[in-house]
Every structure is written in structure tokens, then in C-alpha cells.
N, C-alpha and C positions, 0 to 999 in steps of 0.2 A: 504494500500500500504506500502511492506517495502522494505526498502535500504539496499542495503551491496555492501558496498565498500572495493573488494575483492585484500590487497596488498601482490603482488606476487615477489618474491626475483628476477628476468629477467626484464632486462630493454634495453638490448644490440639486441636480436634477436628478431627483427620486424617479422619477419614470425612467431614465434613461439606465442608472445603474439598474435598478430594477431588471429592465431585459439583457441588462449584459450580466446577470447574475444568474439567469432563468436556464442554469444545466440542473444536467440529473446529478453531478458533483458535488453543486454544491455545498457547505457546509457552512456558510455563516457569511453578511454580510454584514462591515462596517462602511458606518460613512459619516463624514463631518466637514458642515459646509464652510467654515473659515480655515480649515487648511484645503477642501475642497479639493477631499482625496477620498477615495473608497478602498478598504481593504476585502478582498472577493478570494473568501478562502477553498479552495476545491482538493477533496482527496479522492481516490479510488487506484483501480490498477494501472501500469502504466501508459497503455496503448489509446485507453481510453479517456484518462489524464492527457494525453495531444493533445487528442481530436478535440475535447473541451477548451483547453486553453488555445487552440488553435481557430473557433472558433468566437471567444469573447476577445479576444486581440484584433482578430479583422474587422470587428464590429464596431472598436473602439476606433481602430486607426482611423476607420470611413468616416466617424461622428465626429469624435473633437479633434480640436486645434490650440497645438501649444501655444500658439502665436497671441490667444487671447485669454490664455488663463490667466489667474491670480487665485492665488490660495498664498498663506503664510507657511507651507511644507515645503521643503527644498524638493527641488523635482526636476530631471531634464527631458521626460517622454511621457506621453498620453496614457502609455503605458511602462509606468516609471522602473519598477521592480517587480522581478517573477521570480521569485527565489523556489527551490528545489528541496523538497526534507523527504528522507525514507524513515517512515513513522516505522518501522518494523528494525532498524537498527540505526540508533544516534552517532553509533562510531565509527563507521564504515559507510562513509558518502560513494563511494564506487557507483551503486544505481541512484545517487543523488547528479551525481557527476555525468551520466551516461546522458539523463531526458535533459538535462543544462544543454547540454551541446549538442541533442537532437534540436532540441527547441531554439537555441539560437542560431543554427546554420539555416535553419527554417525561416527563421523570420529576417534574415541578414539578407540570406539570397532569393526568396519568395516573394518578402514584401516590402524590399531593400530599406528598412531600417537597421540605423547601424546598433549593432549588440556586444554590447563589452562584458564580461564574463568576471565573476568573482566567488570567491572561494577558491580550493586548492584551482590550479590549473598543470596542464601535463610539462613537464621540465620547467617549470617556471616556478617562483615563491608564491606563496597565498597570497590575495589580492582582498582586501576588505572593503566593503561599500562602499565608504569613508574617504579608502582611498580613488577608488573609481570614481566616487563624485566630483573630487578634488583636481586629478588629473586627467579625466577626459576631454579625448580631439587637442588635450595641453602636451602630457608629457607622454602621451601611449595614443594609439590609435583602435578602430573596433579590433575587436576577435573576428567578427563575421558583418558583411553587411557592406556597405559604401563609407569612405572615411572622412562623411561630413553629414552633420542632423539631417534626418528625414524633413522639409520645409513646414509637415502640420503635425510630425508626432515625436520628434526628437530622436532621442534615443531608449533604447531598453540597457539598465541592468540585470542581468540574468546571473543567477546565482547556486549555489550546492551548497549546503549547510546545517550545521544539525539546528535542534528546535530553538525558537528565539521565542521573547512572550513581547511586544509592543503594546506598552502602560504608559497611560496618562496619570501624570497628579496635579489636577488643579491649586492652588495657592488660594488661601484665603483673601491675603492679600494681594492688590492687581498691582504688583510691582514687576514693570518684565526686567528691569536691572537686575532685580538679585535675584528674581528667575533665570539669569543667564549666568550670573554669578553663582549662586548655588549648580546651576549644570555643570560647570565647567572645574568647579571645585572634585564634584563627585565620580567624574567621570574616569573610567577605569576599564582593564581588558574586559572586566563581565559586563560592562554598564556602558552604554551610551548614552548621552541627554542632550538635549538644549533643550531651552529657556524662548517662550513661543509668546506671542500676546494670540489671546483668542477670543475676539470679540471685546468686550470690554472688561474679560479676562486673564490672568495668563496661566501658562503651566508648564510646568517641566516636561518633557515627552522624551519618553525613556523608552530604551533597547536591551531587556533584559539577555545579553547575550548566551551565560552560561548557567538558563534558571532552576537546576538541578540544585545547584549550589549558591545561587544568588536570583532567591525567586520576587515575585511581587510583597512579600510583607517585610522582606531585607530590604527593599528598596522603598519601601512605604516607612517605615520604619528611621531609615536612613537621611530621608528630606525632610521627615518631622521633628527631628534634630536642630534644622536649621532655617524651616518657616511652619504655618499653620497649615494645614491642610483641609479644602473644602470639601474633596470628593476625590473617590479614584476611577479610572476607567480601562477595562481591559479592552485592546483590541483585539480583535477573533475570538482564537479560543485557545486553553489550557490543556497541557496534556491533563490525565488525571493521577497519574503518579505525582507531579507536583502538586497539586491540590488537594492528595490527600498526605501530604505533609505539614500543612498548613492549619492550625486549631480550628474547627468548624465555625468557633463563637467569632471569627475576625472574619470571614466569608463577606457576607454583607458588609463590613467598612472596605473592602480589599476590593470588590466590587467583582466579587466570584461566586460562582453555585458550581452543582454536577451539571447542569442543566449546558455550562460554558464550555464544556472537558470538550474534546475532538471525538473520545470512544461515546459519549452521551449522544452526539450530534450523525454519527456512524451509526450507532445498534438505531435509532431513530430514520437514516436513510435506510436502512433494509427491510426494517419492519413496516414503513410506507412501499 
């Protein structure tokens, strides 16, 4: 079984994610319209893991246009990141690695957007988001694809990676200074953050990288330290072995149920 969690630069038009979410994969859709991003999580086996994302991709590319988004979420494609997890083994990306580079010589030379690749790569060092956001069309060029932005969809990051949890912690107070300031204080190999204004609020928005060992209530725990916290918000969904590491009584402040798990949302697609 594998996951891709497919972030799509549209967070405002509910009908539009709506039908780009509309597979038999699917397993959860997030969306938020002042970063005016959708997270469109899909799992099942791999062949038919393509053919899905193969289809909410073309549907994306035809619809929108980077040229006139705006959201507060760093982004450089319509369809920003499709990162690659094999829910069946976290430590052995080998079929993590395999649909990566099915999927982006597909979409590089199919639907000629350029597609940079992150995670391990073959003779080469590991490549992190972070850095690919950083140095793309700058100091590297795509993996696959033509080696300059698609004109209405950018580019794709495509990815191989064991599980990540992506958490919001809103700030009581609407300070985005020491919301940036507290990100950049915290941030570490398990943890990535920055410090976001959202609306007339802000928040830290976190990359729980290694949440076996550094799950949402370390990280909850960690920024209430050093401001108040209004609310927290998971993106997608939780395995459930981390969640059930976690006391039930803090569930609801953490902003968790079973109902959020990936196998909750699984034993739910088969039984439909």
C-alpha cells in the first residue's frame, strides 16, 4: 500500500478541489483558503495509485494558473508536492523510490512540466524539500521535464519519504514576529516550521519530520513553552501507531481522534 499526499496550490474553490479529490483513493481532504493550498491524500496499491494521481494532476494542470495565485504557503506549481510513503515499510523507501520516478518521468515528459525529485536519489546525496525549494532552475536543474517553469503550472516537487504529520499551531496571540521567531528558534532535523500570518491570525506551521519520535504533542508541547496556544490543526491524517502513543485525555487539545488515523480512513474505504 502506498500514500501520496497530493499538495495542490487551490484552497479557496471548494467545488473545484472537491472534483479533483473525487477518486476511489481517496482518503482525506484538507484545505485552507489563506495559504490556498489543498492537501488530497490518496492510498491504495501501486498501479492504481498512477492512474489516480495521474488523473487529479491533468485536471489540475488544465484548471489553474500559477501566474495568478496568492496564498501565504510557499509554492512553485499548481501542483506543488506529491511526495511518495510505502505505508507497509517506513524504512525501506525502495517502492517509495520506484512510483517517484514513475510519476515524474510521466509528468516531465507527458505533460512537460519540469519535476525535481527529493529524497534519496540514485548516486547522488539526499535532496530535502527545503532544499529543492531553495535551489530550483538556481543551482540544479529538473530530474525530468523541460528546464524552465511550465508558463500556468510551475513546477512539481516529487518526493520518496517515510511518514511526515503536517500541524498547525495557531498563536493566541497574532504576533507573526515571534511567530517567525519562535519557528526558526525550534526548528531542527525532526521539525520544520515557519511562522505564517493567517488571516488576521498567525501560526507556526510545522513539518513533523521524524513523528515516531517527535510527534504532535512534543511539538505542541514544545511552542507552548514559548507562546499561548489557540488551537491545533492536523493536516490529513495520523498513522495510528503514533496516536496511540499519545494519552487519549490530550486527543481533542492535539486536535486528533481514530476517526484521523490512515488505517480508520482504509478499513472505512473497503467497507464502503
Amino acid at each position: 500500500m502506498i500514500e501520496a499526499a497530493i499538495n495542490i496550490s487551490e484552497g479557496k474553490n471548494k467545488a473545484l478541489v472537491d472534483k479533483l479529490s473525487k477518486l476511489n483513493s481517496t482518503l482525506d481532504t484538507h484545505s485552507d483558503p489563506y495559504h490556498n493550498r489543498s492537501v488530497i491524500t490518496l492510498a491504495c496499491e501501486p498501479k492504481q495509485l498512477q492512474l489516480d494521481i495521474a488523473q487529479l494532476v491533468q485536471m489540475a494542470i488544465q484548471t489553474l494558473d500559477l501566474s495568478t495565485h496568492q496564498g501565504v504557503h510557499p509554492r512553485f506549481g499548481v501542483v506543488d508536492v506529491v511526495p511518495f510513503v510505502d505505508l507497509d515499510n517506513n524504512l525501506d523507501l525502495s517502492r517509495a523510490i520506484e512510483q517517484r520516478d514513475q510519476f515524474a518521468k510521466w509528468a516531465g515528459e507527458d505533460l512537460e512540466v519540469p519535476c525535481f525529485l527529493y529524497g534519496p536519489r540514485q548516486n547522488e546525496s539526499t535532496r530535502s524539500l527545503p532544499e529543492l525549494r531553495k535551489g530550483a532552475f538556481v543551482d540544479f536543474l529538473p530530474d525530468f521535464g523541460p528546464p524552465k517553469p511550465h508558463p500556468k503550472a510551475g513546477a512539481i516537487a516529487v518526493g520518496a519519504r517515510g511518514v511526515l504529520i503536517a500541524y498547525n499551531l495557531w498563536l493566541l496571540e497574532p504576533d507573526l514576529e515571534k511567530a517567525r521567531a519562535i519557528a526558526k528558534k525550534i526548528r531542527s532535523k525532526d521539525l520544520r516550521a515557519l511562522g505564517i500570518q493567517v488571516g488576521n491570525h498567525v501560526q507556526v506551521s510545522l513539518n513533523l519530520i521524524n513523528p515516531y519520535c517527535f510527534g504532535p504533542e512534543k511539538a505542541y508541547d514544545l511552542i507552548s513553552t514559548h507562546a499561548q496556544i489557540a488551537r491545533a490543526e492536523l493536516v490529513g491524517l495520523i498513522p495510528e501507531k503514533i496516536l496511540t502513543k499519545i494519552n487519549p485525555t490530550r486527543w481533542e487539545q492535539l486536535d486528533l481522534s481514530q476517526e484521523k488515523t490512515i488505517e480508520s480512513r482504509l478499513k472505512s474505504k473497503i467497507l464502503s
